[in-house]
LOVONU-442965 format. One record per residue (C-alpha): residue number from 1; x, y, z. Coordinates in steps of 0.02 Angstrom, whole numbers, plus 50000, padded with zeros to 5 digits. Last residue first. Layout:
% LOVONU-442965
   nr      x      y      z
  NUM      X      Y      Z
...
END
This chain:
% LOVONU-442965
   nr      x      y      z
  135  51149  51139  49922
  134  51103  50955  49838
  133  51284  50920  49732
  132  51409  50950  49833
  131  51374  50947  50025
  130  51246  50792  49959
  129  51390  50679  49910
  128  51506  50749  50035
  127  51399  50697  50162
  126  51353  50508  50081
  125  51571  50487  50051
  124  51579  50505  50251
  123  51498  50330  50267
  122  51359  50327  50406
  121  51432  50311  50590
  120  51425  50457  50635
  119  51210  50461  50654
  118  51228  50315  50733
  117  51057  50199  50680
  116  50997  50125  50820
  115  50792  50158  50781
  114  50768  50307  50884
  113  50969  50371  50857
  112  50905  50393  50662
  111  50778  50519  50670
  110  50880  50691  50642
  109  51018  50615  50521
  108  50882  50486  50449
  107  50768  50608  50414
  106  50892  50719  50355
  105  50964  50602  50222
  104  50772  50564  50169
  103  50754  50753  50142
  102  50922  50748  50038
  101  50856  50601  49931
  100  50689  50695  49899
   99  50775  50842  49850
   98  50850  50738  49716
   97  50705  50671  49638
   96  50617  50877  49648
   95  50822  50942  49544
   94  50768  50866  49439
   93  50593  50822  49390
   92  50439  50727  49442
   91  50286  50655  49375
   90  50415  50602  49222
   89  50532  50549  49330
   88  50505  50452  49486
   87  50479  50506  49656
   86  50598  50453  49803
   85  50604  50292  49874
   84  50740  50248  50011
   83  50818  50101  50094
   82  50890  50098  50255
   81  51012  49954  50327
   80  51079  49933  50496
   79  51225  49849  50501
   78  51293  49708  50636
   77  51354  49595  50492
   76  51200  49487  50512
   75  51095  49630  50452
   74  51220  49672  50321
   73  51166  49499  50221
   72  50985  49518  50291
   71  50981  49677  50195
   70  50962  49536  50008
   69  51124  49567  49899
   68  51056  49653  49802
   67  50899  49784  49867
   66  50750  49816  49734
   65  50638  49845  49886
   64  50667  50046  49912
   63  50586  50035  49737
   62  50645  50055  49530
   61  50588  50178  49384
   60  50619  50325  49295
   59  50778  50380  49400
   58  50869  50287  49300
   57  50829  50137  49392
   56  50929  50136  49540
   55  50895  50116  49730
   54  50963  50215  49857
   53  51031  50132  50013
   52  51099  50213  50157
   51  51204  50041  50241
   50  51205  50085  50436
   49  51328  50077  50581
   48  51254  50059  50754
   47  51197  50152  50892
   46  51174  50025  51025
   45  51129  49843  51048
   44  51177  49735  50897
   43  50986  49666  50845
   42  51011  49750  50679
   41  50904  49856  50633
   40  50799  49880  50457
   39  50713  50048  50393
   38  50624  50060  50253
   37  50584  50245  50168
   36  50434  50299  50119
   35  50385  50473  50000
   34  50202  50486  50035
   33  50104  50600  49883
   32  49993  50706  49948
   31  50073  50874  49856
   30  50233  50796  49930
   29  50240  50707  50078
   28  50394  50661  50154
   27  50487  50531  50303
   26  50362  50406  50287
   25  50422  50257  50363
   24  50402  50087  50334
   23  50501  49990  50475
   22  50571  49822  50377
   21  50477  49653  50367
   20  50596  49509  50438
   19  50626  49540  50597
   18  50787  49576  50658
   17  50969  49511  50591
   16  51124  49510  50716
   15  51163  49662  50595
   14  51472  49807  49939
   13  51459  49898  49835
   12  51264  49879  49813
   11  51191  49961  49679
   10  51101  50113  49620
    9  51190  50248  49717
    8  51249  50165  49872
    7  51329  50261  50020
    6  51440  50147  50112
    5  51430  50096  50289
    4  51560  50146  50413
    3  51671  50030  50519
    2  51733  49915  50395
    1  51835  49769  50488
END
């Protein structure tokens, strides 16, 4: 059985399901704009694994909603799921789109245990992702 979720850049790789309509969460704000992020739990009791999903579209395009196959599919597998926006090029540029992902990482890393999500029980592959490439 997989035991960690895996960290999605742009498509899927590959929990008793909630309610339908995620958590909306606004976990930045830059210059007034709200960076969200969607949070779904699994009705598993405890701290439980969780997909971190981040959408693709070139980073010119896409939304935390463009999600295949459909959360409900982890849902019933006892996942958690998050899904993330950050801001789209042109308004913003690298390295902004990417410190957008690492502030959603943290919010989820210092947030998470409130809405079930165990904080070690996220794929390793997302924290060697961001330990090279975002510090």
């Amino acid at each position: 059985m997989i035991r960690y979720a895996a960290f999605l850049f742009g498509m899927t790789l590959l929990t008793t399901a909630s309610a339908d309509e995620p958590e909306t969460i606004v976990y930045r704000v830059v210059a007034s704009h709200e960076v969200l992020l969607d949070v779904r739990r699994t009705d598993a009791p405890g701290l439980r694994p969780t997909i971190f999903f981040i959408h693709g579209g070139a980073l010119i395009m896409g939304h935390r909603g463009w999600v295949m196959p459909r959360p409900e599919y982890f849902l019933a597998l006892g996942y958690n799921f998050v899904s993330i926006d950050y801001r789209l090029a042109p308004q913003a540029k690298l390295p902004a789109i990417i410190e957008d992902i690492h502030a959603a990482w943290d919010w989820v890393q210092d947030n998470g245990a409130a809405y079930g999500i165990g904080k070690n029980r996220i794929a390793e592959r997302i924290a060697t992702f961001l330990d090279q490439h975002l510090k």
